[in-house]
PDB file of N, CA, C and O in Angstrom, chain B, residues numbered from 101:
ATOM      1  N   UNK B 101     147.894 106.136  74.507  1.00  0.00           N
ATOM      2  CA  UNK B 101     148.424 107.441  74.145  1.00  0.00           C
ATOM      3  C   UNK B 101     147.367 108.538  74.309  1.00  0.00           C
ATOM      4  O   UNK B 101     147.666 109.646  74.754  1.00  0.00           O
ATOM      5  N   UNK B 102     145.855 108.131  73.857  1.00  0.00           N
ATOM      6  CA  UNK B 102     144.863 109.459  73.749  1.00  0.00           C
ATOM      7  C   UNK B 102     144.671 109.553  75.433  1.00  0.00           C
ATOM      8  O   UNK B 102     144.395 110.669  75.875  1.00  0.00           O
ATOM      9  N   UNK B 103     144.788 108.573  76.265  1.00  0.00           N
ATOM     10  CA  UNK B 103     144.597 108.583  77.633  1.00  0.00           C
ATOM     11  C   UNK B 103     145.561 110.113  78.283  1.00  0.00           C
ATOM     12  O   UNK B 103     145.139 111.193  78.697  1.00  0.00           O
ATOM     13  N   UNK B 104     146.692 109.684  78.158  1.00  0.00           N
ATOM     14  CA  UNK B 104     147.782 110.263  78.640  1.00  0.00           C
ATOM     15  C   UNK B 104     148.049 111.920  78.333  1.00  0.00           C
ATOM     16  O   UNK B 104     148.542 112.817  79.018  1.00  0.00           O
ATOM     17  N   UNK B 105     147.481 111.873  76.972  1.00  0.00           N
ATOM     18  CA  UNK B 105     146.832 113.725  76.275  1.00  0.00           C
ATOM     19  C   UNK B 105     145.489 114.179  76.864  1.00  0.00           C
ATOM     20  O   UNK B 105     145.088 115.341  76.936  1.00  0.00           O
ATOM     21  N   UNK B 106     144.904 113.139  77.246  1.00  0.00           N
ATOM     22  CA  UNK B 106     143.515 113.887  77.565  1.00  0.00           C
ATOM     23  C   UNK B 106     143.768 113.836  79.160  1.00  0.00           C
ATOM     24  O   UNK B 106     143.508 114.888  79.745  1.00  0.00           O
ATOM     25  N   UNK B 107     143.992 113.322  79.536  1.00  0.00           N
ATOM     26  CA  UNK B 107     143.798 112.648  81.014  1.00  0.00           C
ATOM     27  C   UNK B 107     144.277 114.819  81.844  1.00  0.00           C
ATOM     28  O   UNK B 107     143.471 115.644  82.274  1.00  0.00           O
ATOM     29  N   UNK B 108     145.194 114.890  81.766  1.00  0.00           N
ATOM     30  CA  UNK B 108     145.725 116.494  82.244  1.00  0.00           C
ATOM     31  C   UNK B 108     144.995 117.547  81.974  1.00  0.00           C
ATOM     32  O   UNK B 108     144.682 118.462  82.735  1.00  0.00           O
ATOM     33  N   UNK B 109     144.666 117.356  80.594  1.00  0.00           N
ATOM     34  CA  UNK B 109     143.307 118.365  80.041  1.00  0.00           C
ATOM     35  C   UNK B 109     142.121 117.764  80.161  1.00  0.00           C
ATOM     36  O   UNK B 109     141.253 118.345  79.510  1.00  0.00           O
ATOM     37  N   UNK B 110     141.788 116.918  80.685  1.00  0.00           N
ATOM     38  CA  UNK B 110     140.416 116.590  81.651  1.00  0.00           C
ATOM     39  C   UNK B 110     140.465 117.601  83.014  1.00  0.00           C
ATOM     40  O   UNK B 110     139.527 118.261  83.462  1.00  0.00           O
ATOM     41  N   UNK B 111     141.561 117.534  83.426  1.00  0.00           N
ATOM     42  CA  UNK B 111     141.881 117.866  84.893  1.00  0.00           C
ATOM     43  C   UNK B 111     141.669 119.509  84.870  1.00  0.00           C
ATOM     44  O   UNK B 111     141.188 120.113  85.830  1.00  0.00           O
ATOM     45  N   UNK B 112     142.024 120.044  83.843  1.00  0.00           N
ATOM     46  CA  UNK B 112     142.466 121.041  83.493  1.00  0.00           C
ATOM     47  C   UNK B 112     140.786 121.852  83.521  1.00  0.00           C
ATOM     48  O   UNK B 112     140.370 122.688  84.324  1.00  0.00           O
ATOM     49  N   UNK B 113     140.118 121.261  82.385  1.00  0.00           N
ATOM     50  CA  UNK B 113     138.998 121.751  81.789  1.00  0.00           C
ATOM     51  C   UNK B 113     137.553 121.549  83.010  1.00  0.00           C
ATOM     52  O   UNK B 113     136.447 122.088  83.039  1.00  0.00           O
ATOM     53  N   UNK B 114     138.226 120.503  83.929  1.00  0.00           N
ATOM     54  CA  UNK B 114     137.289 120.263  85.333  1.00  0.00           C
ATOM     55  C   UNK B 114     137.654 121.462  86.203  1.00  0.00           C
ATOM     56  O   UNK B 114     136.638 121.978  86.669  1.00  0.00           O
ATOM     57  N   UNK B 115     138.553 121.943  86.494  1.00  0.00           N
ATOM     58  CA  UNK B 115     138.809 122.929  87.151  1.00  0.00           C
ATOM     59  C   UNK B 115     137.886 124.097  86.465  1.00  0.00           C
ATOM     60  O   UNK B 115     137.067 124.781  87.078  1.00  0.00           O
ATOM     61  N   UNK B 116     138.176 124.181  85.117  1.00  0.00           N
ATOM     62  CA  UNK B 116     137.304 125.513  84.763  1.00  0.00           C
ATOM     63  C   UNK B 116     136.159 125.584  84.305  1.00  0.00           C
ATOM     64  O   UNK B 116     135.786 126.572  83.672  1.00  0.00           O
ATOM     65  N   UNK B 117     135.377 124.524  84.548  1.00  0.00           N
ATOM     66  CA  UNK B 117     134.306 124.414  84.146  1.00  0.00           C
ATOM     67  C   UNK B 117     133.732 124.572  85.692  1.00  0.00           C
ATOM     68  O   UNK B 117     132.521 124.443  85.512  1.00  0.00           O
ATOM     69  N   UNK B 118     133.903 124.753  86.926  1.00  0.00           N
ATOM     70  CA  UNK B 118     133.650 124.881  88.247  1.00  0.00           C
ATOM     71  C   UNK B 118     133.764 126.022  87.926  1.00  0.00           C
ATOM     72  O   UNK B 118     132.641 126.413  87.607  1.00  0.00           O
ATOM     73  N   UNK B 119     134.533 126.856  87.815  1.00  0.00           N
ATOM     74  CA  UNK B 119     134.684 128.510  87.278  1.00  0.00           C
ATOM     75  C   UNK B 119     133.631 129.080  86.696  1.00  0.00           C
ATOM     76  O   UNK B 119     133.026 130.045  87.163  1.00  0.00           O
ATOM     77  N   UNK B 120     133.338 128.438  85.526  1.00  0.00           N
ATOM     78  CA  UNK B 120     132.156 129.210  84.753  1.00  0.00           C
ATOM     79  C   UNK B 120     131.156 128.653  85.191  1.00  0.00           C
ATOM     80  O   UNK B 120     130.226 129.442  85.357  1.00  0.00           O
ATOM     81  N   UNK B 121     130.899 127.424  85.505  1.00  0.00           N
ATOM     82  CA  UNK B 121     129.528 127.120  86.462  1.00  0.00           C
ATOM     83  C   UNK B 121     129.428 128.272  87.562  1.00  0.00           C
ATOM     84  O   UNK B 121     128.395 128.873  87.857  1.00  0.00           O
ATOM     85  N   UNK B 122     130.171 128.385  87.886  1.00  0.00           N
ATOM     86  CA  UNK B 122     129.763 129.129  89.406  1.00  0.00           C
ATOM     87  C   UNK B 122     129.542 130.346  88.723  1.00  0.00           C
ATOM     88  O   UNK B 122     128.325 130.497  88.615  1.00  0.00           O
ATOM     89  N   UNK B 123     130.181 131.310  88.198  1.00  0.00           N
ATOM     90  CA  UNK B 123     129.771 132.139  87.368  1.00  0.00           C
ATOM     91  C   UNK B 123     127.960 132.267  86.542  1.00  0.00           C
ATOM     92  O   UNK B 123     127.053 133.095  86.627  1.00  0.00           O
ATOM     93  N   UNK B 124     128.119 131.159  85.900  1.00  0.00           N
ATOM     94  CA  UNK B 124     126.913 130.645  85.399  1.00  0.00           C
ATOM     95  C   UNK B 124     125.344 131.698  86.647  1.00  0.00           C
ATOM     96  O   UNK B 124     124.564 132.650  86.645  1.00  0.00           O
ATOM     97  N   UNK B 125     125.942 130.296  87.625  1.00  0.00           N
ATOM     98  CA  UNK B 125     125.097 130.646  88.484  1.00  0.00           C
ATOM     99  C   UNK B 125     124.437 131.556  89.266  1.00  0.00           C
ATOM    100  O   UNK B 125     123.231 131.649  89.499  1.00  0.00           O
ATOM    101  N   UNK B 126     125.566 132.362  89.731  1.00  0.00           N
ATOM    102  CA  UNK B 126     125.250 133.713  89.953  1.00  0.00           C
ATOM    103  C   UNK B 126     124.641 134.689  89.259  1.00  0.00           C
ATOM    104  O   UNK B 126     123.799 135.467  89.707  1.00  0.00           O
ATOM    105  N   UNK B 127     125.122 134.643  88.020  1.00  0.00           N
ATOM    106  CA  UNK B 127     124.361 135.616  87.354  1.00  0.00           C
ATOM    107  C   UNK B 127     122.688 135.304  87.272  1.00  0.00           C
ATOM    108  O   UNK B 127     121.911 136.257  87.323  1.00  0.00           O
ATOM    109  N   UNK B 128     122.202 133.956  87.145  1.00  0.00           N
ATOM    110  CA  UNK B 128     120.990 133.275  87.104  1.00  0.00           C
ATOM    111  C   UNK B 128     120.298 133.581  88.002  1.00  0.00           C
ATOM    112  O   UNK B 128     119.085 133.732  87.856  1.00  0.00           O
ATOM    113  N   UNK B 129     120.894 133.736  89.098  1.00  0.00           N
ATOM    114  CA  UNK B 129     120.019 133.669  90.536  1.00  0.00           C
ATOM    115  C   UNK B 129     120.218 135.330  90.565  1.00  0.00           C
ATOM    116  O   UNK B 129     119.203 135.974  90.828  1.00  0.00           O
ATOM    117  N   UNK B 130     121.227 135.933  90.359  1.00  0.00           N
ATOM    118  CA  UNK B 130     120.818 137.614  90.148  1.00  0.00           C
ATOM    119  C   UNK B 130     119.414 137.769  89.195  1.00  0.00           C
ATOM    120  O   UNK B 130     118.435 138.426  89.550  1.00  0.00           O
ATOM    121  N   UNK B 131     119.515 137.078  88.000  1.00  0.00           N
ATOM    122  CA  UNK B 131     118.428 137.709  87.299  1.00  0.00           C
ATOM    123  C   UNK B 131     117.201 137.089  87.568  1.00  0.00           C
ATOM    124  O   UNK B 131     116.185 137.421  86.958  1.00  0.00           O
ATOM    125  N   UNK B 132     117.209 135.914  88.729  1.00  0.00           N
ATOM    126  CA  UNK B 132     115.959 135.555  89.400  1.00  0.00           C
ATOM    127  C   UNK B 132     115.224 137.075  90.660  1.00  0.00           C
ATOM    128  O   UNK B 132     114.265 137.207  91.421  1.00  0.00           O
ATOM    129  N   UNK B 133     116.260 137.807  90.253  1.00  0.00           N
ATOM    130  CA  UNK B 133     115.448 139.081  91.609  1.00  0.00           C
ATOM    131  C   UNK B 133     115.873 138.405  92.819  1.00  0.00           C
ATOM    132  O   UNK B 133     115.056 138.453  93.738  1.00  0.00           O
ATOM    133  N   UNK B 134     117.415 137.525  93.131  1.00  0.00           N
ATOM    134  CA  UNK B 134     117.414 136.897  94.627  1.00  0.00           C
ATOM    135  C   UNK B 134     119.019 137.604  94.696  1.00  0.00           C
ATOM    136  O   UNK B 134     119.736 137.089  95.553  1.00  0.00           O
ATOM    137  N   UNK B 135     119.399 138.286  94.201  1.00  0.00           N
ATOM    138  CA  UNK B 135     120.608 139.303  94.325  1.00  0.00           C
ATOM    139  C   UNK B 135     121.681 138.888  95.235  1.00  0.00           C
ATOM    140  O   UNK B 135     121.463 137.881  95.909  1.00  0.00           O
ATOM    141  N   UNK B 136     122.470 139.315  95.329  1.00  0.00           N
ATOM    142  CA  UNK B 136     124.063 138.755  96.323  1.00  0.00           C
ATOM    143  C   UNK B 136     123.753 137.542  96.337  1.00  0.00           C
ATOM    144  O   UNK B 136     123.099 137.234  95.341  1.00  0.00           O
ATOM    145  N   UNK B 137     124.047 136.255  97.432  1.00  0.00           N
ATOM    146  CA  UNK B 137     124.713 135.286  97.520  1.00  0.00           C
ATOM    147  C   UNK B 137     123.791 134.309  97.414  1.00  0.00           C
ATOM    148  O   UNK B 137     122.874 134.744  98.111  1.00  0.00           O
ATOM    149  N   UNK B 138     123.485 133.377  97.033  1.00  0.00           N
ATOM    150  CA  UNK B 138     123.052 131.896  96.639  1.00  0.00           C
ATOM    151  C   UNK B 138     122.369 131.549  98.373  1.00  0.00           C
ATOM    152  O   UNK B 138     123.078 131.840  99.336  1.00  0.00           O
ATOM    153  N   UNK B 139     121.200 131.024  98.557  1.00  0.00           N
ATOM    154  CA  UNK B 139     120.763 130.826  99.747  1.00  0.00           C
ATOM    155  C   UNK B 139     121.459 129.644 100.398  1.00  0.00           C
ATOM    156  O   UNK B 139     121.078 128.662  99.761  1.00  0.00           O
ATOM    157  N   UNK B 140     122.214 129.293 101.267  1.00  0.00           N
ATOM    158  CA  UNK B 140     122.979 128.278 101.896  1.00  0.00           C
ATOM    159  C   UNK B 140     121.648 126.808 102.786  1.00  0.00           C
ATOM    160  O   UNK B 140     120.485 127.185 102.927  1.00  0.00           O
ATOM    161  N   UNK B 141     121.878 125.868 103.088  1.00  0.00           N
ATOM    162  CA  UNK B 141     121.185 125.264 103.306  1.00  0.00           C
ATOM    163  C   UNK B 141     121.011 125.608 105.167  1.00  0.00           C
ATOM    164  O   UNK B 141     120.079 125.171 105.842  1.00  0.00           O
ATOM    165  N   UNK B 142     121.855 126.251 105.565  1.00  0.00           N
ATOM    166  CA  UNK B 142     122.290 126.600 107.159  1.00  0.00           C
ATOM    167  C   UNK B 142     122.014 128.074 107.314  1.00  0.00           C
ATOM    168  O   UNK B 142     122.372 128.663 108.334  1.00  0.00           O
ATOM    169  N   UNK B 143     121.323 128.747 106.232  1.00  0.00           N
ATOM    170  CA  UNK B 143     120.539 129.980 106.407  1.00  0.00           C
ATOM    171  C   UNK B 143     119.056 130.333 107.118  1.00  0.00           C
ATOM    172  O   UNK B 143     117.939 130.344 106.600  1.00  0.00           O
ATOM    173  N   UNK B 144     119.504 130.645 108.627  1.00  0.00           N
ATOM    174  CA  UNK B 144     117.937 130.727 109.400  1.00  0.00           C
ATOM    175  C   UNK B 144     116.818 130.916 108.516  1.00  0.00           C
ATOM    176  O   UNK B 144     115.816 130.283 108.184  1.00  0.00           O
ATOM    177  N   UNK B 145     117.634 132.590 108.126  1.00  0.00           N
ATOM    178  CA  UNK B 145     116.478 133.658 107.248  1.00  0.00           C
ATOM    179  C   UNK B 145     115.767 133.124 106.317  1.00  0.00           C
ATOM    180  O   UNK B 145     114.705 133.595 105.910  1.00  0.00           O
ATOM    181  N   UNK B 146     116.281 132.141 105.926  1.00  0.00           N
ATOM    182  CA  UNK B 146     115.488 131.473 104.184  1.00  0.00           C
ATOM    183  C   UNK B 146     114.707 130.717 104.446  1.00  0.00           C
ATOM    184  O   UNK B 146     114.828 130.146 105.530  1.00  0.00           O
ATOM    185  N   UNK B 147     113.687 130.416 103.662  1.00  0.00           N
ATOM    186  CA  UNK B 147     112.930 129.619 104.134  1.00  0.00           C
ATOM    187  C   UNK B 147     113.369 128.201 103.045  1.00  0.00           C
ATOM    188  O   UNK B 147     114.236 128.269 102.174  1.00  0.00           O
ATOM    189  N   UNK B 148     112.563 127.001 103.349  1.00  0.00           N
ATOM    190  CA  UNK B 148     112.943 125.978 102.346  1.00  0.00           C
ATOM    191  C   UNK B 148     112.882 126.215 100.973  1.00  0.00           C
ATOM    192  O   UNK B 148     113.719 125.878 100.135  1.00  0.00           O
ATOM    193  N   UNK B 149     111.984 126.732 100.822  1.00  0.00           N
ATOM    194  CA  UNK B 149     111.687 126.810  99.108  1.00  0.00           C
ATOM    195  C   UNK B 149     112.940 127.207  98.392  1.00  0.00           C
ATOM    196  O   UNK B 149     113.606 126.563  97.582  1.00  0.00           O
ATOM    197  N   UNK B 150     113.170 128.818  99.032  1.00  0.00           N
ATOM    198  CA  UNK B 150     114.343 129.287  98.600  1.00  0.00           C
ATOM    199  C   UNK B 150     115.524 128.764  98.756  1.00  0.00           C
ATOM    200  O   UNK B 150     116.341 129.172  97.930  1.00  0.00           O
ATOM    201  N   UNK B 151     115.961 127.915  99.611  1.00  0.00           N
ATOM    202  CA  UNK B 151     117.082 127.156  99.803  1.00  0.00           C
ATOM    203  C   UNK B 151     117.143 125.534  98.655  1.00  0.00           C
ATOM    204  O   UNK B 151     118.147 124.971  98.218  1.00  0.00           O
ATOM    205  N   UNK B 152     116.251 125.312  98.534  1.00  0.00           N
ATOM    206  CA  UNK B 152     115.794 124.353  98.019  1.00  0.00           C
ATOM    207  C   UNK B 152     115.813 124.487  96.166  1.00  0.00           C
ATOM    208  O   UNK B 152     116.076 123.570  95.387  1.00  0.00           O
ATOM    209  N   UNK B 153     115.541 125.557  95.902  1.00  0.00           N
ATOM    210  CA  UNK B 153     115.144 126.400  94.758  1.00  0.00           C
ATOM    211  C   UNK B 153     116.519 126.606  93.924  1.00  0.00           C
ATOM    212  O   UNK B 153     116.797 126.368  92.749  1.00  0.00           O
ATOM    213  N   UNK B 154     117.458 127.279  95.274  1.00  0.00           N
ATOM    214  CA  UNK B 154     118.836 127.518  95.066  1.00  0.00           C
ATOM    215  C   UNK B 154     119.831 126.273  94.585  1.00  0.00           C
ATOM    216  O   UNK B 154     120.651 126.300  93.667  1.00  0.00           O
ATOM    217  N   UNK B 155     119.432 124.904  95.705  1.00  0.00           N
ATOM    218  CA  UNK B 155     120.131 123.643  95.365  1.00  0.00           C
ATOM    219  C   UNK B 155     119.916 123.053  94.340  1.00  0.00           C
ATOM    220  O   UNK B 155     120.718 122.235  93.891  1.00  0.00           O
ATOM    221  N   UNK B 156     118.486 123.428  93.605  1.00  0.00           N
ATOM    222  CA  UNK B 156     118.455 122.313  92.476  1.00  0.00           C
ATOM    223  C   UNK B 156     118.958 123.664  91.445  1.00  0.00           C
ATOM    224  O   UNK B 156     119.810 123.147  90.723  1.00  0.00           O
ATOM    225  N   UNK B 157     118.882 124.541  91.205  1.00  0.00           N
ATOM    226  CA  UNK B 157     119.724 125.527  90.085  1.00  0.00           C
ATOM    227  C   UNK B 157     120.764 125.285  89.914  1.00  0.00           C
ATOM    228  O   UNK B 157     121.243 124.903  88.847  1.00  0.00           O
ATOM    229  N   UNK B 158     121.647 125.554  91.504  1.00  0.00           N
ATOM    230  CA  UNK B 158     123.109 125.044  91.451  1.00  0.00           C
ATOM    231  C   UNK B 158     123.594 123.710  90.320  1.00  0.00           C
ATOM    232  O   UNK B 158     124.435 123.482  89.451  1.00  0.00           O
ATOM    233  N   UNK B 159     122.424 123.050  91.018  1.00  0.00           N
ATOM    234  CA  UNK B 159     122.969 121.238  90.458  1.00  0.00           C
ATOM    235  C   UNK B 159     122.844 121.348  89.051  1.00  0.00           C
ATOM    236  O   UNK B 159     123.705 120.837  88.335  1.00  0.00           O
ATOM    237  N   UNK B 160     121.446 122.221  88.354  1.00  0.00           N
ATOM    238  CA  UNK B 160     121.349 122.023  86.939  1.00  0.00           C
ATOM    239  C   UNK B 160     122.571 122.648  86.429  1.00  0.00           C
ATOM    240  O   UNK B 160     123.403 121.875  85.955  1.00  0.00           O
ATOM    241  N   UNK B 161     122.838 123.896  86.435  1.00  0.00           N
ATOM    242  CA  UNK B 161     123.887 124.889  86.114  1.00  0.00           C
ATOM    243  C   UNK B 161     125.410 123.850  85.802  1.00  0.00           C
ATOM    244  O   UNK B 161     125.983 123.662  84.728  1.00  0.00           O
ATOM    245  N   UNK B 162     125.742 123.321  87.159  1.00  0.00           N
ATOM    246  CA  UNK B 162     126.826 122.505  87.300  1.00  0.00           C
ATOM    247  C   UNK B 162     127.024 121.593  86.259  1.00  0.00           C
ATOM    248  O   UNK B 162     127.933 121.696  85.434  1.00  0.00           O
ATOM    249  N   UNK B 163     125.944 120.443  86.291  1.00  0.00           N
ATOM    250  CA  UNK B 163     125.781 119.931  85.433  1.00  0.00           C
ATOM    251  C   UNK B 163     125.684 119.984  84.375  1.00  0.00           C
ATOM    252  O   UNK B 163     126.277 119.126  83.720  1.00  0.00           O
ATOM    253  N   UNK B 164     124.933 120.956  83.711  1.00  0.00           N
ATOM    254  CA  UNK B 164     124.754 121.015  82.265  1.00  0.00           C
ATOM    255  C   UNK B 164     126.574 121.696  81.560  1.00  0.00           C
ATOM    256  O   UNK B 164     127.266 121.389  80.589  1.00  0.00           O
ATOM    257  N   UNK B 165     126.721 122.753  82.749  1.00  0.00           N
ATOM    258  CA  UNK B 165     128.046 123.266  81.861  1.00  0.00           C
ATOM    259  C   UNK B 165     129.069 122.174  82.048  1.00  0.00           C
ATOM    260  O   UNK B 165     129.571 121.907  80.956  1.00  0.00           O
ATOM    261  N   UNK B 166     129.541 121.478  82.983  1.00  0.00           N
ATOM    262  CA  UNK B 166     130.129 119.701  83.187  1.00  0.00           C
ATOM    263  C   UNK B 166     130.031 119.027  82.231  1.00  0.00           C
ATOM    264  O   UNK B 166     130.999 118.362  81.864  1.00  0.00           O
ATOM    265  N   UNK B 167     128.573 118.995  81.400  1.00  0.00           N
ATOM    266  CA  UNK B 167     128.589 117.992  80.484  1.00  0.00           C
ATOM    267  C   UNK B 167     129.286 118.579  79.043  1.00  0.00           C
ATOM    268  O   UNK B 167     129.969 117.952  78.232  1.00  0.00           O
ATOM    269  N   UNK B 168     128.805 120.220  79.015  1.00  0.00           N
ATOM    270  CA  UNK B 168     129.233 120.594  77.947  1.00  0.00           C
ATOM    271  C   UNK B 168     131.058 120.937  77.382  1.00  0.00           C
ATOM    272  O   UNK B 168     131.544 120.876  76.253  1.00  0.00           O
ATOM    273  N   UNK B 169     131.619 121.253  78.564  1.00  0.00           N
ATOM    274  CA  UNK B 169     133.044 121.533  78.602  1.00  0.00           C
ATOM    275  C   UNK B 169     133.319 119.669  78.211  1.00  0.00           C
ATOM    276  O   UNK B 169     133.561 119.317  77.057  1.00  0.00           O
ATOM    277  N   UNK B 170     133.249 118.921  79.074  1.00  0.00           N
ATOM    278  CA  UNK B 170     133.022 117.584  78.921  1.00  0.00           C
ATOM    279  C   UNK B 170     133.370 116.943  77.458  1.00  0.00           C
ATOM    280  O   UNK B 170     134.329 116.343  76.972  1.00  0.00           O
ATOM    281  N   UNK B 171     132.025 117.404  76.988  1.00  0.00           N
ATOM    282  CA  UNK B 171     131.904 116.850  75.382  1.00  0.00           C
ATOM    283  C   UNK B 171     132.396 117.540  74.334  1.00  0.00           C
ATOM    284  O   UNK B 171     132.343 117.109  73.183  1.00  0.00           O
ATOM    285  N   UNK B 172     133.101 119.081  74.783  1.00  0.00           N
ATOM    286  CA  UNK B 172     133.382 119.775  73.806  1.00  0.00           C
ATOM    287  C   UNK B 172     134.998 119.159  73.820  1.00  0.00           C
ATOM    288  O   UNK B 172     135.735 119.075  72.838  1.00  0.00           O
ATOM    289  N   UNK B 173     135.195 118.912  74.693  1.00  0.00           N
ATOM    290  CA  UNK B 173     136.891 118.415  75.406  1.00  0.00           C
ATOM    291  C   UNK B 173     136.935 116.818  74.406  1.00  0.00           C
ATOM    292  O   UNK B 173     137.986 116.554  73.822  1.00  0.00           O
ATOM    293  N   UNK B 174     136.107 116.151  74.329  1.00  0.00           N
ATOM    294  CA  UNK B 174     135.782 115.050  73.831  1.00  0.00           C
ATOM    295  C   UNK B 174     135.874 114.941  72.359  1.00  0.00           C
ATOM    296  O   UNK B 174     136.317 113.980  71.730  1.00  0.00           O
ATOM    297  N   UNK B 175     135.538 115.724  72.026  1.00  0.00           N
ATOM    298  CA  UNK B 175     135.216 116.514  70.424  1.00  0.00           C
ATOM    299  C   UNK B 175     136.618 117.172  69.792  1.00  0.00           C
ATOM    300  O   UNK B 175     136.840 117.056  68.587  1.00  0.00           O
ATOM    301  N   UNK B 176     137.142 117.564  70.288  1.00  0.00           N
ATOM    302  CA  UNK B 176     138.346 118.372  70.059  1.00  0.00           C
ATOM    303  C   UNK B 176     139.522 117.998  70.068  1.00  0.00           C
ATOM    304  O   UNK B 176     140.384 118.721  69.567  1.00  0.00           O
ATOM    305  N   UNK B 177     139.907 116.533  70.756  1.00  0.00           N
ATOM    306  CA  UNK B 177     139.953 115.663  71.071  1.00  0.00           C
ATOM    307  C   UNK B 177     140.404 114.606  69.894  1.00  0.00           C
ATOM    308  O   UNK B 177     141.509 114.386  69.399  1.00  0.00           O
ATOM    309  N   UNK B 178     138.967 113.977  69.620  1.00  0.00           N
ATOM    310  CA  UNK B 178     138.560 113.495  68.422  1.00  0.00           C
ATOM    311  C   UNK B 178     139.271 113.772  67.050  1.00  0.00           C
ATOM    312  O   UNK B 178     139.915 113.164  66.196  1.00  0.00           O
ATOM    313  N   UNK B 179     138.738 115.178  67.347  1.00  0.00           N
ATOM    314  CA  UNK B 179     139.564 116.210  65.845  1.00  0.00           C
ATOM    315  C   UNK B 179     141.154 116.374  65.480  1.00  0.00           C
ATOM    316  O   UNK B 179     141.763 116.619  64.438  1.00  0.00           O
ATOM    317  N   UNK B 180     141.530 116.124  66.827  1.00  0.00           N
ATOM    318  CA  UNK B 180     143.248 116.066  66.664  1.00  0.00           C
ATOM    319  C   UNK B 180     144.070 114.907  66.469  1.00  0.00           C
ATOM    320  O   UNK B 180     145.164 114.894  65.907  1.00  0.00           O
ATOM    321  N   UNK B 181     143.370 113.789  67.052  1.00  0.00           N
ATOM    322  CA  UNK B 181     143.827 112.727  67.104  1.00  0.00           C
ATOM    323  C   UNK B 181     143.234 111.773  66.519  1.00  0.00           C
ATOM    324  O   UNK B 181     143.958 110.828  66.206  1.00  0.00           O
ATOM    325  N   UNK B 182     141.649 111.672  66.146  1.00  0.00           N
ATOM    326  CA  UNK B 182     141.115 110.593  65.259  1.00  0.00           C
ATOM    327  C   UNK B 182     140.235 109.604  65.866  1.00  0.00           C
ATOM    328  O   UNK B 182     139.291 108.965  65.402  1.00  0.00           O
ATOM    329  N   UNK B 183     140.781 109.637  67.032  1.00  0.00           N
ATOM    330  CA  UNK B 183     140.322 108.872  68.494  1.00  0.00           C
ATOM    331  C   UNK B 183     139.252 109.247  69.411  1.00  0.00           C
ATOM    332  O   UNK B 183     139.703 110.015  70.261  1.00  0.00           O
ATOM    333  N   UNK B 184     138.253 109.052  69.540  1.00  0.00           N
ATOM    334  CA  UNK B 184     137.651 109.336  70.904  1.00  0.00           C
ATOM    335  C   UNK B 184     138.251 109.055  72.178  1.00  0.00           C
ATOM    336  O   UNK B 184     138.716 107.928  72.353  1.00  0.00           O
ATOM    337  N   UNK B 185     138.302 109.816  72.991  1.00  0.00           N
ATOM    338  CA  UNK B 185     138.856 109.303  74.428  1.00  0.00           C
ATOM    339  C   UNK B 185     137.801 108.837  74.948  1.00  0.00           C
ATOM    340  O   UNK B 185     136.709 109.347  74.699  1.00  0.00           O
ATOM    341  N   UNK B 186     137.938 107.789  75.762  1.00  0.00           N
ATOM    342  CA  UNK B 186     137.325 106.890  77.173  1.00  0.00           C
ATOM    343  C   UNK B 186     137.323 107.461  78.190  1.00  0.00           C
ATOM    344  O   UNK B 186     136.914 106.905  79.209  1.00  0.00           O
TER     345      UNK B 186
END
């Protein structure tokens, strides 16, 4: 049963947690002084560092807000039903 309640609002809360990650991110890399768009890995102009710099931010950003929507979804969860979901 907790499968079948969480399972849609997993789906749900994965979608928007890509939302505010990406959000996240941008603003981060604005207030790094690297302004408009995230350096791409297929960007002549950039050099590695900065491309490189960009990929591991991305990944932390992603991740950390992933885990947190994640566990807050987990938690809330918990609170309604008594159950931890799997």
């Amino acid at each position: 049963m907790i499968k079948t309640f969480y399972k849609p609002l997993g789906l749900l809360f994965g979608a928007l947690d890509g939302v505010v990650a990406g959000a996240v991110f941008k603003r981060l890399w604005a207030l790094l002084g690297h302004g408009g768009e995230a350096s791409q890995a297929t960007d002549e102009d950039r050099s590695w560092t900065e491309v490189l710099t960009a990929a591991a931010l991305q990944g932390a950003v992603f991740a950390l807000v992933k885990a947190a929507v994640d566990r807050s979804g987990a938690l809330d969860t918990s609170r309604l039903t008594g159950t931890w979901p799997d």
